[in-house]
KOLBA-280100 format. One record per residue (C-alpha): residue in one letter; x, y, z. Coordinates in steps of 0.02 Angstrom, whole numbers, plus 50000, padded with zeros to 5 digits. Each point is the difference from the previous one (the first is absolute). Layout:
<type A | u X | v Y | w Z> .
...
// end
This chain:
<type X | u 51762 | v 50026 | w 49493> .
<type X | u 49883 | v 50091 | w 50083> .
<type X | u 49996 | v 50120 | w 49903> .
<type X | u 49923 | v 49884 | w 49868> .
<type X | u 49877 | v 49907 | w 50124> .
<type X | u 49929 | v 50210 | w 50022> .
<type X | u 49985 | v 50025 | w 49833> .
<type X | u 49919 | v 49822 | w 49973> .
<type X | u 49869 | v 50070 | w 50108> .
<type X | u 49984 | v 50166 | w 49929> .
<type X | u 49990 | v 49933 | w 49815> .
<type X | u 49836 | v 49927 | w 50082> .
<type X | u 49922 | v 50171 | w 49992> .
<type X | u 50046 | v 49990 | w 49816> .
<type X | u 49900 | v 50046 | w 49836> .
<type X | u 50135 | v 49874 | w 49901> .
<type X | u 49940 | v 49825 | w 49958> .
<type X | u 50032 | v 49889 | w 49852> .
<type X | u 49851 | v 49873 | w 49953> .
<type X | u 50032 | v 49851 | w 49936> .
<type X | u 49894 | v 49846 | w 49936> .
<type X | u 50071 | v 49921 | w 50177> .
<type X | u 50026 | v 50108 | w 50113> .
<type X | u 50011 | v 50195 | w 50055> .
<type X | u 50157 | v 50065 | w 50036> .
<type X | u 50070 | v 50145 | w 50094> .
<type X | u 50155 | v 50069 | w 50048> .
<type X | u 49982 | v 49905 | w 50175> .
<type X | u 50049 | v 49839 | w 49929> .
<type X | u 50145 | v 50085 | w 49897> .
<type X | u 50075 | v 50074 | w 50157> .
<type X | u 49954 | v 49853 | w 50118> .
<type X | u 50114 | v 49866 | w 49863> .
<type X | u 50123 | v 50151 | w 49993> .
<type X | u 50014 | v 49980 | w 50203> .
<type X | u 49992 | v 49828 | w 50016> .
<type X | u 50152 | v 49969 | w 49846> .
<type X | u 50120 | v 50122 | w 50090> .
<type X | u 49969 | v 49942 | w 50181> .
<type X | u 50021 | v 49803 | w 49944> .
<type X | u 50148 | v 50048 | w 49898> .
<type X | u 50104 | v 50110 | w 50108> .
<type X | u 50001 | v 49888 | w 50162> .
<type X | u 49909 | v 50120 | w 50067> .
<type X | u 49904 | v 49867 | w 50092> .
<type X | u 50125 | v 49900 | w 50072> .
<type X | u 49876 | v 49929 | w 50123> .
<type X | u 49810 | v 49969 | w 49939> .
<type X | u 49866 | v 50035 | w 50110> .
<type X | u 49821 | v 49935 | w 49994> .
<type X | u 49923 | v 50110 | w 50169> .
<type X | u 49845 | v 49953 | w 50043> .
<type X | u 49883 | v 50143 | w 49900> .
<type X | u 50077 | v 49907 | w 49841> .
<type X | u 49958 | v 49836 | w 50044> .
<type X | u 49835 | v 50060 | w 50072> .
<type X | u 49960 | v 50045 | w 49790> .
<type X | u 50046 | v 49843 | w 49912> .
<type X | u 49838 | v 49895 | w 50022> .
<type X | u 49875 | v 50140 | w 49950> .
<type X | u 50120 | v 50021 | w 49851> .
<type X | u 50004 | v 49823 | w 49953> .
<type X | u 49812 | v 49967 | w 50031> .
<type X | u 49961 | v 50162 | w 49890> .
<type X | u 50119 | v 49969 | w 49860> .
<type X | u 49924 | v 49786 | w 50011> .
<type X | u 49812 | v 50070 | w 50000> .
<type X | u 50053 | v 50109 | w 49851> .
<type X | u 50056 | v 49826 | w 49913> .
<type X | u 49838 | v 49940 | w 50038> .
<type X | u 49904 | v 50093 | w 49892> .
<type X | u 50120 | v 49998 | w 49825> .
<type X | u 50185 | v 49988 | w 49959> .
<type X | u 50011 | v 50178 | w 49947> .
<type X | u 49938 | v 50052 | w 50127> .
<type X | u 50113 | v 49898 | w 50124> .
<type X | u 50145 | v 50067 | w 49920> .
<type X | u 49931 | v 50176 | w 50002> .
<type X | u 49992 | v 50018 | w 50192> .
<type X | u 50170 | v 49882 | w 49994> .
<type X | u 50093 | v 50134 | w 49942> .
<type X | u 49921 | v 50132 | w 50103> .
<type X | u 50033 | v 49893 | w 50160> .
<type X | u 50178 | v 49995 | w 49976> .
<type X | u 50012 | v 50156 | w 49975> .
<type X | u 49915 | v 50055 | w 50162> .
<type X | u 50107 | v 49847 | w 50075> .
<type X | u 50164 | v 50067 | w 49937> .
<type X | u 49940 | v 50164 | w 50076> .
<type X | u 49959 | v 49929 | w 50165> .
<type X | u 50186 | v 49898 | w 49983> .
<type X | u 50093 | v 50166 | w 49981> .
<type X | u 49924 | v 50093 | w 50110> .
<type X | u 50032 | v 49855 | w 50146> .
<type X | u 50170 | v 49996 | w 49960> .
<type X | u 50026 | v 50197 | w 50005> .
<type X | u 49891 | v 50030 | w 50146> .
<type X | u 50121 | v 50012 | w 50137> .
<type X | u 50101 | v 50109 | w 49879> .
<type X | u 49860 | v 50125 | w 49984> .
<type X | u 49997 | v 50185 | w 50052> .
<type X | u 49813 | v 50020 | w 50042> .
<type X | u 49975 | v 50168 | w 50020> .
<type X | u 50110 | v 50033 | w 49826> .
<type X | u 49899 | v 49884 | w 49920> .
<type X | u 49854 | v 50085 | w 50067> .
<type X | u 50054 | v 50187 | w 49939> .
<type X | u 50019 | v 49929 | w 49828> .
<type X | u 49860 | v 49921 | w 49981> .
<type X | u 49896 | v 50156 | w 50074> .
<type X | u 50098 | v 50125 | w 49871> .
<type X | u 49932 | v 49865 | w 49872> .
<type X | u 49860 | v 50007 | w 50031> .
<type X | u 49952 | v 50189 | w 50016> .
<type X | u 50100 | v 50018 | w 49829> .
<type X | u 49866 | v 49862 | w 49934> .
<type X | u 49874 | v 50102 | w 50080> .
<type X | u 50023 | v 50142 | w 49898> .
<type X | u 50017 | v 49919 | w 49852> .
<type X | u 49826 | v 49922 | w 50018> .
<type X | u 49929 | v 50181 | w 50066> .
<type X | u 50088 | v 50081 | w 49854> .
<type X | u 49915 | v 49886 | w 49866> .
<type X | u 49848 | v 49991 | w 50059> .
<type X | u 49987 | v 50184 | w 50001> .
<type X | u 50065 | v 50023 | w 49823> .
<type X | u 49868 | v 49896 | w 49950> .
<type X | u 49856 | v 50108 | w 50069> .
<type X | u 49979 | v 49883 | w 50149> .
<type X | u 49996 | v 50122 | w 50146> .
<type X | u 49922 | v 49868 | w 50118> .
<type X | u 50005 | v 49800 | w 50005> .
<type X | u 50188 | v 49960 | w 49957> .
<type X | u 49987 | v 49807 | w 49984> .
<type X | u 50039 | v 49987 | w 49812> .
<type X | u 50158 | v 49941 | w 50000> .
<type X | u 49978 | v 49831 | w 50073> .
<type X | u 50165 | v 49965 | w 50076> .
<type X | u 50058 | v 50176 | w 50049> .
<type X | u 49839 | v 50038 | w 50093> .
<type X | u 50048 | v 49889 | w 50145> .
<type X | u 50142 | v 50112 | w 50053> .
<type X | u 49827 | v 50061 | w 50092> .
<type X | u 49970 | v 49876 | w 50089> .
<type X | u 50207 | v 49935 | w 50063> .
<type X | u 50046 | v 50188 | w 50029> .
<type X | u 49895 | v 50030 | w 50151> .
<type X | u 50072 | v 49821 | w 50078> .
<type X | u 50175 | v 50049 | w 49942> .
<type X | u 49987 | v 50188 | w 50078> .
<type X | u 49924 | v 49935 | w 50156> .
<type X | u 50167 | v 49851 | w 50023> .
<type X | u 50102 | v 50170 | w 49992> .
<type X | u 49880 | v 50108 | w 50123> .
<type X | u 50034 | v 49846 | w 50098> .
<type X | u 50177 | v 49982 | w 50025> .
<type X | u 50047 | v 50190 | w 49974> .
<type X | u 50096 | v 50106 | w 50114> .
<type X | u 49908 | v 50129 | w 50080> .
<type X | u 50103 | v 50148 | w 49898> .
<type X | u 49904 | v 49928 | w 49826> .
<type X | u 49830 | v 49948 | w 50075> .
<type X | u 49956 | v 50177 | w 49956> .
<type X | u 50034 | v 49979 | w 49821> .
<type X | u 49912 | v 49841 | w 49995> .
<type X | u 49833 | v 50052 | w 50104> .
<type X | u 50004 | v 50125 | w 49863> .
<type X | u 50011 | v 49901 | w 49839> .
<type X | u 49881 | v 49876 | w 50076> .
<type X | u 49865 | v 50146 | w 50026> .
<type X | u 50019 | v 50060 | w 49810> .
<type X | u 49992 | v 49808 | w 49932> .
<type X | u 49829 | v 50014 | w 50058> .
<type X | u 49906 | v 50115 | w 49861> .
<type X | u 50109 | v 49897 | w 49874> .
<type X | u 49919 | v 49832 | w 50039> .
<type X | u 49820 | v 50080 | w 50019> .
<type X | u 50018 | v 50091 | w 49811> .
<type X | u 50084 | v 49813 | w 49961> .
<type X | u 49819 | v 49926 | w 50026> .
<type X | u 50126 | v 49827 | w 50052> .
<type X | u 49885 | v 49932 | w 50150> .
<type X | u 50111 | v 49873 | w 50068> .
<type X | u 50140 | v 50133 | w 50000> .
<type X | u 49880 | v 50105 | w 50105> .
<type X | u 49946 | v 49874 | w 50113> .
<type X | u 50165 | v 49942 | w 50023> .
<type X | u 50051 | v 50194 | w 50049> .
<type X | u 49889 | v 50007 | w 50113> .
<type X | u 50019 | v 49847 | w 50102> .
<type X | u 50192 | v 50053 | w 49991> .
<type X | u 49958 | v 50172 | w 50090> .
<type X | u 49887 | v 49919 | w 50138> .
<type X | u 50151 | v 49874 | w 50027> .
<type X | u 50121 | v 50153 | w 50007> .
<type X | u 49915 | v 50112 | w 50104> .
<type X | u 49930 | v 49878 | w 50125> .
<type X | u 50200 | v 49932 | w 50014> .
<type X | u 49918 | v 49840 | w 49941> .
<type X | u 49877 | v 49987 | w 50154> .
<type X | u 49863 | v 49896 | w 49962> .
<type X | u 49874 | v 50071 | w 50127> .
<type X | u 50055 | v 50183 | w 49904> .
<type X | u 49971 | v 49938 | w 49834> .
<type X | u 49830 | v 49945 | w 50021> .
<type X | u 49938 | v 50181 | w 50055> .
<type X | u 50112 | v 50064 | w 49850> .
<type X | u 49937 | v 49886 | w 49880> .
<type X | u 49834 | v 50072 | w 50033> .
<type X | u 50042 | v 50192 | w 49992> .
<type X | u 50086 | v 49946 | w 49844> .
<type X | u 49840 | v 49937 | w 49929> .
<type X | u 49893 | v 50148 | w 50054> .
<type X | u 50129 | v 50122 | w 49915> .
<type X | u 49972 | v 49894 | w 49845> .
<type X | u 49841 | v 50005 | w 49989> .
<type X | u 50014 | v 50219 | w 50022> .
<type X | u 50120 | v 49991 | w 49867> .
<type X | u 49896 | v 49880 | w 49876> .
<type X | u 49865 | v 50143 | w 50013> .
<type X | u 50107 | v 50155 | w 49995> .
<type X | u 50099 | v 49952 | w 49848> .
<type X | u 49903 | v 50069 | w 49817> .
<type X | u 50073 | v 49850 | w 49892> .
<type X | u 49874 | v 49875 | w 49967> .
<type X | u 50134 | v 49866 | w 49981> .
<type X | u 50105 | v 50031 | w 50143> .
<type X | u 49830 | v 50030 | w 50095> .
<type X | u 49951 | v 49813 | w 49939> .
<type X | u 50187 | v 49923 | w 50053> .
<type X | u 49971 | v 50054 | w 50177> .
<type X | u 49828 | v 49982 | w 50019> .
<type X | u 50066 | v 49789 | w 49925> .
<type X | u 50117 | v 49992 | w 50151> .
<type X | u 49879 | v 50047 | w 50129> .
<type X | u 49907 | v 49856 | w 49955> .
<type X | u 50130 | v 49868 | w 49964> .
<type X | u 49878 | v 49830 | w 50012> .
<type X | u 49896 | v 50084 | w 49868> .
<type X | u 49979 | v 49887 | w 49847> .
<type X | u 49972 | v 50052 | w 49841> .
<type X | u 49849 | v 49934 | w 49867> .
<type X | u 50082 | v 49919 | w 49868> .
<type X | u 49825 | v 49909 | w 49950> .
<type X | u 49929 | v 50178 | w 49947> .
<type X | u 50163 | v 50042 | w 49917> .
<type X | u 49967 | v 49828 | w 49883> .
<type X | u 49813 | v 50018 | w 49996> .
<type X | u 50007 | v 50184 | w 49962> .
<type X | u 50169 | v 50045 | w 49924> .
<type X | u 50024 | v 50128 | w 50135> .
<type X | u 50058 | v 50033 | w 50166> .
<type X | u 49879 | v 50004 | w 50146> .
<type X | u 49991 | v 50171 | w 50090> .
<type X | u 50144 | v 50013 | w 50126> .
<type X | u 50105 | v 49872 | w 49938> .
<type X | u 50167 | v 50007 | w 49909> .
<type X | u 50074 | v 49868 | w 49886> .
<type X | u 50121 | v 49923 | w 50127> .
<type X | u 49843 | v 49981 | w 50119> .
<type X | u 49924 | v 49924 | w 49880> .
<type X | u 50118 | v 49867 | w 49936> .
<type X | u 50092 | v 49976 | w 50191> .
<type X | u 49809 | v 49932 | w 50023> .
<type X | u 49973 | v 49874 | w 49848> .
<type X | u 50183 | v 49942 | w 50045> .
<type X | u 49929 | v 49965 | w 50156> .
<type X | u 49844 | v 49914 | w 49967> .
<type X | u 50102 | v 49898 | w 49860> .
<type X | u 50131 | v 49949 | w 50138> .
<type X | u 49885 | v 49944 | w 50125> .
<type X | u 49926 | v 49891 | w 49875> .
<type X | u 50172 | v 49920 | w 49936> .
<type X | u 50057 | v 49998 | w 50181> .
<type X | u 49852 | v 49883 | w 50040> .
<type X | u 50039 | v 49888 | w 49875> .
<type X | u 50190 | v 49985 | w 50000> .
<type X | u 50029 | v 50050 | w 50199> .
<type X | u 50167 | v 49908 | w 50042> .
<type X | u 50114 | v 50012 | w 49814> .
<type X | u 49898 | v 50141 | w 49925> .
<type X | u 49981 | v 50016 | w 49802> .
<type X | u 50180 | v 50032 | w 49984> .
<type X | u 50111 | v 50157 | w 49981> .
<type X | u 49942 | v 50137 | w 49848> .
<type X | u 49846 | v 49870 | w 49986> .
<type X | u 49861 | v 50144 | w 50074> .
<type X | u 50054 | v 50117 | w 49840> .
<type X | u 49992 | v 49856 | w 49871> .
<type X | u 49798 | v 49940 | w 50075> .
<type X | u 49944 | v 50199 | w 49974> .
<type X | u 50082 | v 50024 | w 49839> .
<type X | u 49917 | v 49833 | w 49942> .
<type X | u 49820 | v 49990 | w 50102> .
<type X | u 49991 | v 50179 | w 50005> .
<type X | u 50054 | v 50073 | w 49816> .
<type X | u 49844 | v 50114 | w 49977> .
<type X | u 50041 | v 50080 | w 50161> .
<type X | u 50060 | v 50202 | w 50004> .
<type X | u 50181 | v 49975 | w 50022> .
<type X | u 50033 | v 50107 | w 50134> .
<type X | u 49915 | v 49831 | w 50098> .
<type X | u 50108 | v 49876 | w 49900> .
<type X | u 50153 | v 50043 | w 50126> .
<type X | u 50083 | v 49877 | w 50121> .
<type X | u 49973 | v 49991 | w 50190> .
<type X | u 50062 | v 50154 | w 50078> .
<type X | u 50036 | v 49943 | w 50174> .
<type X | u 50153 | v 49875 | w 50051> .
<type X | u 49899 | v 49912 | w 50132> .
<type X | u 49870 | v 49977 | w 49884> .
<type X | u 50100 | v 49949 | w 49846> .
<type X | u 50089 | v 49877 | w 50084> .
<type X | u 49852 | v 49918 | w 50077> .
<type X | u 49905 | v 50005 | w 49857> .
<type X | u 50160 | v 49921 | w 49856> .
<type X | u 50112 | v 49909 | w 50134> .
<type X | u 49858 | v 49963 | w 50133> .
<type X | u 50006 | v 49977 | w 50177> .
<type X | u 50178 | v 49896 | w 49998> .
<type X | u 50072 | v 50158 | w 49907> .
<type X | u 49920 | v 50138 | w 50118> .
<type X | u 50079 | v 49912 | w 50140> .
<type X | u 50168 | v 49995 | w 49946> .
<type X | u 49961 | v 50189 | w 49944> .
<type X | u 49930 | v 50051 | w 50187> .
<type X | u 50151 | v 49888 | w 50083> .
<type X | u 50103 | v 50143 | w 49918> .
<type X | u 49913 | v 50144 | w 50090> .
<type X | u 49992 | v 49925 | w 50167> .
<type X | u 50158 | v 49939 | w 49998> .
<type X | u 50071 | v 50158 | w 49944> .
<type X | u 49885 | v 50096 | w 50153> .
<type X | u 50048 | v 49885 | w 50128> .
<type X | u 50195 | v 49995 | w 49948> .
<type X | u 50001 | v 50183 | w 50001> .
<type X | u 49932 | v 50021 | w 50162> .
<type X | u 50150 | v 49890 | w 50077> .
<type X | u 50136 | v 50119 | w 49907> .
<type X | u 49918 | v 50155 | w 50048> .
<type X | u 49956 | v 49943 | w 50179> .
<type X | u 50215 | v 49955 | w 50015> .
<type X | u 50027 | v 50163 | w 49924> .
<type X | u 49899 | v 50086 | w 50136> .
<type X | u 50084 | v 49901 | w 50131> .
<type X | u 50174 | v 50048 | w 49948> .
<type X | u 49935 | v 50170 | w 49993> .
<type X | u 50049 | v 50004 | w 49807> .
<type X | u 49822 | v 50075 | w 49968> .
<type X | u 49846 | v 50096 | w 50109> .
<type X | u 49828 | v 49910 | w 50025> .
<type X | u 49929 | v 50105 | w 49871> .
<type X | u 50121 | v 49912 | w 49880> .
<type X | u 49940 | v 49850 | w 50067> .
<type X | u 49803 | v 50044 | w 49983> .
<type X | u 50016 | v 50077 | w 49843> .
<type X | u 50101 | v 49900 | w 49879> .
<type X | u 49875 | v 49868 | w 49971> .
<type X | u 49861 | v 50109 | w 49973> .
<type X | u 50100 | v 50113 | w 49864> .
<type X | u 50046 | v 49859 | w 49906> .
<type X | u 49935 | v 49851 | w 50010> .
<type X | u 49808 | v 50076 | w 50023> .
<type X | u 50008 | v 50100 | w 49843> .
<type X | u 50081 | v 49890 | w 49885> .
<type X | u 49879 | v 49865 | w 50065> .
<type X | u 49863 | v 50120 | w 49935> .
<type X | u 50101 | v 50030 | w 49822> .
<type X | u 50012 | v 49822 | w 49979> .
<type X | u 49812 | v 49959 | w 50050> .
<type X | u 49913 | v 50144 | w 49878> .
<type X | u 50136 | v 49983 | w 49855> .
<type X | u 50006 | v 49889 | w 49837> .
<type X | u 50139 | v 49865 | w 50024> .
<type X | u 50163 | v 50013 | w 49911> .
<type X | u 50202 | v 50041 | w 50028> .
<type X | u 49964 | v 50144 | w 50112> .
<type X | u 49895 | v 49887 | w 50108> .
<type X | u 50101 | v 49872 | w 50023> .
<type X | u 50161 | v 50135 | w 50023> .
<type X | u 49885 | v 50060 | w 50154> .
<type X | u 49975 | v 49808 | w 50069> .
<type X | u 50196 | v 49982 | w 49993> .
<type X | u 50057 | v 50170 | w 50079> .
<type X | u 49853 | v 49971 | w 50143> .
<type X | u 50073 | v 49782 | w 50034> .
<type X | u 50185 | v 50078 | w 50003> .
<type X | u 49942 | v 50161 | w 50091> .
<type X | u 50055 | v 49934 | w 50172> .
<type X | u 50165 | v 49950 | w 49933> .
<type X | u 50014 | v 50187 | w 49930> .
<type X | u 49955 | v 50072 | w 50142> .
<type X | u 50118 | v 49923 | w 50109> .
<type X | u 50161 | v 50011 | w 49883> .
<type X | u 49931 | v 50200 | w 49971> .
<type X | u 50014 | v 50016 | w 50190> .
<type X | u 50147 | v 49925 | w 50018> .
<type X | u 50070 | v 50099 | w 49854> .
<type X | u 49940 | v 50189 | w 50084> .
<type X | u 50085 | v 49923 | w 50168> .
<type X | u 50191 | v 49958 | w 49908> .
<type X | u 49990 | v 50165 | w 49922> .
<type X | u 49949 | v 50100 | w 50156> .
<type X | u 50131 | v 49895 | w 50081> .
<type X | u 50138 | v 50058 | w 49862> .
<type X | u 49953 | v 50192 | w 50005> .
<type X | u 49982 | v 50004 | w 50184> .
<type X | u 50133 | v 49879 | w 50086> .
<type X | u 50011 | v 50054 | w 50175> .
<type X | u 49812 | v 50017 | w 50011> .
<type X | u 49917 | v 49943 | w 50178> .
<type X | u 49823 | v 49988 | w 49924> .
<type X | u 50020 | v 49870 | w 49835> .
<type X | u 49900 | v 49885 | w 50095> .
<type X | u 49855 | v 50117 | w 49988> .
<type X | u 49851 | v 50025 | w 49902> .
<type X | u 50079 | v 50061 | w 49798> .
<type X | u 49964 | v 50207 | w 49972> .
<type X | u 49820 | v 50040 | w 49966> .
<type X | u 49922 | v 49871 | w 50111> .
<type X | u 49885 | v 50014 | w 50126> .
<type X | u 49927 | v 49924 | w 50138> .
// end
């Protein structure tokens, strides 16, 4: 079983799809009914549990899927489908969680990964594209979960493959820069402040800086007018882009880039909508149907949805529906904290465990989910961050049997797990 809930994530990262006149479907749903049949049908689960990270995702669920009714019947039944598959994802995985090896989970999902990595570096290079690999549209965000994957391992490691580890983290670096994927970047780099500052918040502040002077060195040392253009982007995030001299001219300002420029009329559009539907919103998948309807004579690289959670939400499911999405978050932050501050009391991890969990995980997939277009993989995210305190503590509790099996007559169980420090 858990081999299938890894691979349900990995299939993710994916180029396989199958379109339909309803819906899109990937091997994620295949493998999620596939996990779901044999653990009902085996008595498996002999005793059901609903922890609280599951129950913590049924009314954003319900309010999206309702909002999604709102608007037309097909499209009601189009997210219906999608939210039970998510929900039959977030069902398994509650049930197998205090089965799960973590850290075996973890090494399969990182060997995933890199082999998806090369894959996408391969093709891209066959094609002639020796910089800016975000062509494939589902494999490309191996760039940005990799670096949050790699730094859970550098995390937890023992001290004898740290090495190892420091080392492939160093070389991901050119790989995401030639990659031209910003967030990926961005999301690297916070990682490494986090990391080398131990998670110190008066350290990363200091590194965050350095971090942003080295960028802008880089962004003028580098001969590649695009990846000169992607970092010279990130070191002014705010920056919006002109999308009424893209429509009144049929080009793009100087400076900007197409996902400037449409992140910006998404904006404007939003704010507008938001105003006038503030508490229900327009209704799920509604913001894609009022461009491709108002806005036909528009370039279509601007007729895209929302790309931003936060904002999506707000905008189709309104201020009801962002509040049962942020209830998520800060439950799942505030939850965490309890299971990692009993941890450190019981000496089962160090206070840099403690410091740095929440920032490698739930900081970065916060940012995923607030620059990226909504779909499966986003809601995937919400469900592994709402049951991420119940992972962490059966993952913990998992290490601690094991170490407790290899090492019987051990005086030191009680203490912090290998690699942890203080």
């Amino acid at each position: 079983m858990r081999y299938l809930l890894t691979f349900a994530i990995l299939s993710l990262f994916l180029p396989i799809r199958l379109e339909t006149s309803l819906v899109l479907l990937r091997p994620f749903e295949l493998i999620t009914l596939l996990a779901l049949i044999i653990g009902l049908t085996t008595g498996r689960w002999r005793g059901l549990t609903f922890p609280v990270g599951f129950l913590l995702l049924l009314p954003f669920l319900v309010w999206h899927m309702v909002s999604a009714f709102s608007v037309d019947i097909e499209n009601g039944l189009r997210e219906l489908l999608q939210m039970s598959a998510v929900g039959a994802f977030a069902f398994v995985l509650a049930q197998e969680a205090r089965r799960l090896d973590t850290r075996q989970i973890m090494n399969i999902l990182l060997f995933g990964m890199v082999l998806t990595l090369a894959y996408t570096i391969a093709w891209h290079v066959d094609h002639g594209y020796s910089v800016g690999w975000k062509h494939l549209f589902d494999p490309r965000l191996v760039f940005t979960f990799l670096p949050i994957a790699l730094a859970g391992l550098l995390l937890f490691a023992s001290q004898s493959k740290r090495r190892n580890l420091w080392v492939a983290w160093v070389g991901l670096l050119p790989l995401l820069v030639l990659s031209g994927e910003r967030k990926a970047f961005l999301i690297y780099f916070f990682l490494t402040a986090a990391l080398l500052t131990r998670g110190r918040l008066a350290a990363m502040v200091p590194a965050i800086a350095a971090g942003f002077v080295g960028l802008l060195v880089l962004s003028t040392a580098i001969d590649n007018a695009y990846i000169e253009k992607q970092l010279q982007s990130m070191l002014d995030p705010l920056r919006m882009g002109q999308y009424e001299y893209l429509a009144a001219k049929g080009k793009y300002a100087p400076g900007d880039t197409p996902s400037n420029v449409q992140r910006s009329f998404a904006f404007t559009l939003s704010k507008q909508l938001i105003s006038q539907h503030p508490l229900m919103g327009v209704g799920t998948n509604k913001f894609k149907n009022i461009i491709d309807t108002e806005f036909r004579n528009l370039p279509d690289e601007l007729r895209l949805g929302i790309h931003g959670e936060f904002q999506r939400i707000l905008t189709e499911n309104g201020i009801i529906g962002l509040s049962l999405y942020v209830l998520i978050w800060v439950a799942a932050w505030v939850r965490l904290g309890r299971v990692l501050s009993l941890a450190l009391f019981h000496e089962l991890i160090g206070a840099a465990h403690a410091r740095l969990l929440p920032l490698v995980v739930l900081v970065p997939c916060a940012f995923y989910v607030g620059t990226e277009a909504s779909g499966t993989r986003a809601f995937v995210t919400l469900i592994l961050i709402s049951l991420l305190p119940e992972l962490t503590w059966y993952g913990l509790s998992f290490a601690l049997h094991r170490a407790r099996r290899s090492h019987p007559t051990s005086r030191f169980l009680g203490r912090a797990l290998p690699g942890s420090a203080r």
